[in-house]
C-alpha positions in Angstrom: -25.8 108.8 -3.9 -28.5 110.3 -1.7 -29.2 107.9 1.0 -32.8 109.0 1.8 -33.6 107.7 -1.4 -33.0 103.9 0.5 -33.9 104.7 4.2 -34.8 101.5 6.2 -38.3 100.4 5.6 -39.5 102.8 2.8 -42.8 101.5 1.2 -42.8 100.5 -2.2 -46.5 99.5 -2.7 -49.2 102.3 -1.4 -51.9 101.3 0.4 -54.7 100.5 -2.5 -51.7 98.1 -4.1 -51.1 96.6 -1.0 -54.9 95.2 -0.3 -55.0 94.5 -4.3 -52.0 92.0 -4.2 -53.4 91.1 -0.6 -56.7 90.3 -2.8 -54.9 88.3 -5.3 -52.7 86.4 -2.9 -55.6 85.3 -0.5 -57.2 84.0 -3.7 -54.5 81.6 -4.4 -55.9 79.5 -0.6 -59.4 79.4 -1.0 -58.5 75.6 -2.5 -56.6 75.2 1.0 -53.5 73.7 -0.6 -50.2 75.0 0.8 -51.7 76.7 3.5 -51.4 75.1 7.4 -54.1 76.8 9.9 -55.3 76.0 13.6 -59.0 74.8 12.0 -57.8 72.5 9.5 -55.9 70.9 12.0 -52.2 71.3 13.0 -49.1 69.9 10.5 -46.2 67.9 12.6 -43.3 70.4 13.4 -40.0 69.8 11.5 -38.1 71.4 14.5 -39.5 68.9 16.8 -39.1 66.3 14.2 -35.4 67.0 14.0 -35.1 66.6 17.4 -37.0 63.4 17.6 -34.9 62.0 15.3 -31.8 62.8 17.1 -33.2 61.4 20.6 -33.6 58.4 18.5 -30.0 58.2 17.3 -29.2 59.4 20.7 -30.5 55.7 22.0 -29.5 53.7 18.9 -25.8 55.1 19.9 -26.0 56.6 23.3 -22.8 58.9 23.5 -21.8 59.7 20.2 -23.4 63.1 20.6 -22.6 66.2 22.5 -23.3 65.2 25.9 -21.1 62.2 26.9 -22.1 59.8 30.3 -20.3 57.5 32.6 -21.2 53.7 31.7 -22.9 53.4 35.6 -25.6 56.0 34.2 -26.0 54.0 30.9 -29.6 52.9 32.8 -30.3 56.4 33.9 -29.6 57.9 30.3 -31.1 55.5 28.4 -34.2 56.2 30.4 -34.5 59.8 30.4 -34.0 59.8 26.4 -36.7 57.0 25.9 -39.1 59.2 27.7 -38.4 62.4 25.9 -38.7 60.3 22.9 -42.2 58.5 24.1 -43.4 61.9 24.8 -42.5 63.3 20.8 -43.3 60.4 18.7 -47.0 60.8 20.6 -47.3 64.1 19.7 -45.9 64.3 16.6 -48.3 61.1 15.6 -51.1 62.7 17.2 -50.6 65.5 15.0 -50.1 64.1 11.4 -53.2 61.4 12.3 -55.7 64.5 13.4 -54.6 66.4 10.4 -55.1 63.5 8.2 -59.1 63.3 9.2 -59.3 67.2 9.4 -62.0 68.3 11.8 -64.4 65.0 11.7 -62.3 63.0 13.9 -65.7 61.7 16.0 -65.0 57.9 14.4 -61.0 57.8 15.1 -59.1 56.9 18.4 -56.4 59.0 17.4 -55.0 58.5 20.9 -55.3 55.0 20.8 -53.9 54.6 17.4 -50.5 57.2 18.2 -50.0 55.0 21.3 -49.9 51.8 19.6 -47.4 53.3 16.9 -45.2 54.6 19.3 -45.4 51.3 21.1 -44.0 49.5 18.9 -40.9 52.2 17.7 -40.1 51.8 21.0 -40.2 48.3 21.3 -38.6 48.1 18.3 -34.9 49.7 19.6 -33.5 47.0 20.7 -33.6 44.7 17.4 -32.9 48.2 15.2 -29.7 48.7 17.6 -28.7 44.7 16.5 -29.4 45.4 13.0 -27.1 48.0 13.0 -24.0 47.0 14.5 -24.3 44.3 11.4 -24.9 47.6 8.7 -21.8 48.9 11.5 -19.9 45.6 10.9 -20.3 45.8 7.1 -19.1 49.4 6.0 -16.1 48.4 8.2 -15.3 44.9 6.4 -16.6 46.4 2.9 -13.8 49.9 3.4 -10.5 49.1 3.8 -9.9 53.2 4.4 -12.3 52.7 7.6 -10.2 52.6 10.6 -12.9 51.5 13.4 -16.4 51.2 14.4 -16.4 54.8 16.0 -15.2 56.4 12.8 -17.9 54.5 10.9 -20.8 55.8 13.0 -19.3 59.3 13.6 -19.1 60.3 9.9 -20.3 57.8 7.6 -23.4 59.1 6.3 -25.3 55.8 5.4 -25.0 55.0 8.6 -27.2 58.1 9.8 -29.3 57.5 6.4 -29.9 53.5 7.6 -31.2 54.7 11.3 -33.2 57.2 10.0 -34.7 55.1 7.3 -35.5 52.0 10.0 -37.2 53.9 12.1 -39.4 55.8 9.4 -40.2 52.1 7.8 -41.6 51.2 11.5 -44.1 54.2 11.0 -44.4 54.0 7.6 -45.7 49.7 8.2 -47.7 51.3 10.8 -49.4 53.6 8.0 -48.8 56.5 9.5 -48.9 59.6 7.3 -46.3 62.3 6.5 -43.9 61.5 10.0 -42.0 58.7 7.9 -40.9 60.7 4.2 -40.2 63.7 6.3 -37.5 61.8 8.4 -36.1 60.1 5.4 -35.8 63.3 3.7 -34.3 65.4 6.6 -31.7 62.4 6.8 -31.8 62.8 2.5 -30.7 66.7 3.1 -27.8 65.8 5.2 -26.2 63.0 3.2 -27.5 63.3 -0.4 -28.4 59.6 0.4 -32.6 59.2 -0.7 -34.1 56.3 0.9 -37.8 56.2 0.7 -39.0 55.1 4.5 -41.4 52.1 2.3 -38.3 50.6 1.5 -37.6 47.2 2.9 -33.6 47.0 4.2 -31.9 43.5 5.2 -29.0 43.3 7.8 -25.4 44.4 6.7 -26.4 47.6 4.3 -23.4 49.2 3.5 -23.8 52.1 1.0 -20.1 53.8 0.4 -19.7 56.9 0.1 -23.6 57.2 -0.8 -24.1 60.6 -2.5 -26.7 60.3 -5.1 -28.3 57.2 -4.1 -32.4 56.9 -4.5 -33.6 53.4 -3.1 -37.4 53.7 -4.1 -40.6 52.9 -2.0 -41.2 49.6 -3.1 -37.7 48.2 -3.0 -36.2 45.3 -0.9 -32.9 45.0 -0.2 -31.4 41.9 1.2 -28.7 41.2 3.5 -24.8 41.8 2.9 -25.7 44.3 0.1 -23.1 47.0 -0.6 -24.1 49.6 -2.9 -22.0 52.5 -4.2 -22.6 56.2 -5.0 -24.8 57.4 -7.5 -27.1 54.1 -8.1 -30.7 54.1 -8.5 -32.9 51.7 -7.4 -36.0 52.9 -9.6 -39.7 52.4 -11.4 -39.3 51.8 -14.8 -43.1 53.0 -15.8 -45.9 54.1 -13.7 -49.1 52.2 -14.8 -52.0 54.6 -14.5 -55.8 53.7 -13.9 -58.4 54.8 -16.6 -58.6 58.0 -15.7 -54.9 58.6 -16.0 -54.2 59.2 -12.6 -51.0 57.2 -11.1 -52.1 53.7 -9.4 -50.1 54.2 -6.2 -48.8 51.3 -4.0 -47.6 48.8 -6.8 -44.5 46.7 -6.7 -43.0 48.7 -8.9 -39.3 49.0 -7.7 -36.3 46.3 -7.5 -35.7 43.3 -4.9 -31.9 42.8 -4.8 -31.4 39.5 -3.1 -28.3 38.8 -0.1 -24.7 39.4 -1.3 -24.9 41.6 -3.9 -22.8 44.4 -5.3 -23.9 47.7 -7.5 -21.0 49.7 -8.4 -21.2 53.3 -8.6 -23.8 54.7 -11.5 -25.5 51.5 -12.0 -29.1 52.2 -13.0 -32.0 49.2 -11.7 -35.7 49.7 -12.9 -38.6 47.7 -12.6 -39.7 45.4 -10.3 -37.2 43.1 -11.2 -35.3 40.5 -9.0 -31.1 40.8 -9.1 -29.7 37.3 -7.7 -27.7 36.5 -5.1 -24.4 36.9 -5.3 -24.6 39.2 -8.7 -22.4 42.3 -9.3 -23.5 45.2 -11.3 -20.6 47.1 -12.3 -20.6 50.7 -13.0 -22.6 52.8 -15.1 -25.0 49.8 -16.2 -28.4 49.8 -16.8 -30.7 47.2 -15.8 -34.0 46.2 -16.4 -34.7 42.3 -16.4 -34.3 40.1 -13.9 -30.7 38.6 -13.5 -29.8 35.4 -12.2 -27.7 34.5 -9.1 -24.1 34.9 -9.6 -24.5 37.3 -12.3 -21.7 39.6 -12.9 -22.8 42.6 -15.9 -20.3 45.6 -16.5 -20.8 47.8 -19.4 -18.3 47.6 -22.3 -15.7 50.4 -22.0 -15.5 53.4 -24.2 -13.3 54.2 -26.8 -11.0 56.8 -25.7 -9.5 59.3 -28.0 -6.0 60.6 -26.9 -4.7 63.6 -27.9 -1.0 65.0 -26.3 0.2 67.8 -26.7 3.2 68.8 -28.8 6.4 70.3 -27.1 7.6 73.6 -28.0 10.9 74.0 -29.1 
């Protein structure tokens, strides 16, 4: 094979097809979708997000990451990480909130608004860090294979899914644009566990195992609720306006009320209420409204059995 015929950097396109497809492609932004620039006002950073959300788990559970601390610099640590994490959550807010009124930003106190956001995330760690240990307590009382606390927050993924997701519903209350689904779906691309940051989440959430899940915008879930892998909590329709276009911010999703069980595959549409105390077994479907202490399973399948014949 003659290797000059694939030298480093050979040019395929000469110049005059080079500024055509440069031409065609700069066509495809004059409608400014898909395209971030300095004038339009800057998108948040998803590398900065990433480490916002781990200065976040980093106070939630102070030492379960790289860098471990003697208990007389708890104070000291907590400190450091809370300011690091002041300092992000403004910028990143101050970011999404510019870029959400473009260039005419005379009317909007953006800095006002980002501090009052971050405010209250802040303010909010403590009760999140109480909420937790219950989601904590949970997974270990709901798993007989879980052999301590530590194990539970070192590799159980809900648990990462859970933080993630309480801290994006703080922003997401505080109508704060793009910051919250970008969280939930960095924590979605590390677990498989989809939690939309609208979602409303009770004490003692214990998803097992969790790949698959999708909890929906508009879903509540109460306390004591364990939840298996592969259920969806979904819309059934998606009621449109007159001129067709989706009517966004509807109720739309299910309320599952304290003490309830959904075994893996269960499908739950609608904005429909499941009662306390109900299990859904595997692989059903719901879509009306079931009463407390409700136990559904489907009806098991007909199995046909074939084995083989022995050779003589």
């Amino acid at each position: 094979m003659n290797n000059t015929l694939c030298r480093k950097n050979r040019a395929v396109l000469n110049d005059d097809e080079q500024n055509k497809l440069l031409d065609t492609l700069e066509t495809t932004f004059e409608d400014n979708i898909g395209v971030n620039y300095l004038e339009g006002g800057n998108l948040p950073r998803r590398s900065e997000i990433f480490d916002m959300i781990n200065l976040m788990l980093e106070l939630v559970f102070p030492g379960y990451d790289d860098e471990l601390f003697h208990i007389s610099e708890l104070r000291r640590n907590l400190r450091h990480n809370l300011e690091k994490l002041e300092s992000a959550l403004f910028d990143q807010i101050c970011r999404v909130l510019k870029h959400r009124c473009g260039n005419n930003c005379s009317s909007c106190n953006i800095a006002e608004q980002s501090g009052e956001a971050v405010k209250d995330v802040l303010n909010s760690i403590p009760s999140i860090r109480e909420i937790l240990k219950d989601d904590i307590k949970a997974a270990f009382a709901g798993d007989p294979a879980a052999m301590s606390f530590d194990e539970i927050i070192l590799s159980y993924p809900c648990i990462k899914t859970i933080t993630i997701q309480r801290f994006a519903h703080l922003l997401y209350l505080k109508k704060i644009p793009l910051l919250p689904r970008m969280m939930t779906e960095y924590a979605h691309s590390m677990t498989g566990i989809d939690i939309h940051p609208g979602a409303t989440l009770g004490k003692g959430v214990f998803i097992d195992h969790g790949t698959g899940v999708v909890v929906g915008e508009t879903a509540i879930i109460g306390d004591n609720v364990r939840i298996y892998q592969g259920v969806t909590l979904g819309a059934l329709s998606f009621p449109k306006d007159a001129c067709g276009m989706l009517i966004k911010g509807q109720k739309r999703h299910p309320t599952i009320e304290n003490d309830v069980i959904i075994y893996a595959g269960a499908t739950v549409l609608g904005d429909i209420t499941i009662g306390s105390h109900s299990i859904i077994g595997g692989n059903v479907w719901v879509t009306e409204t079931l009463a407390p202490n409700t136990k559904i399973t489907a009806k098991l399948p007909e199995h046909f059995v074939k084995v083989a014949k022995k050779e003589n």
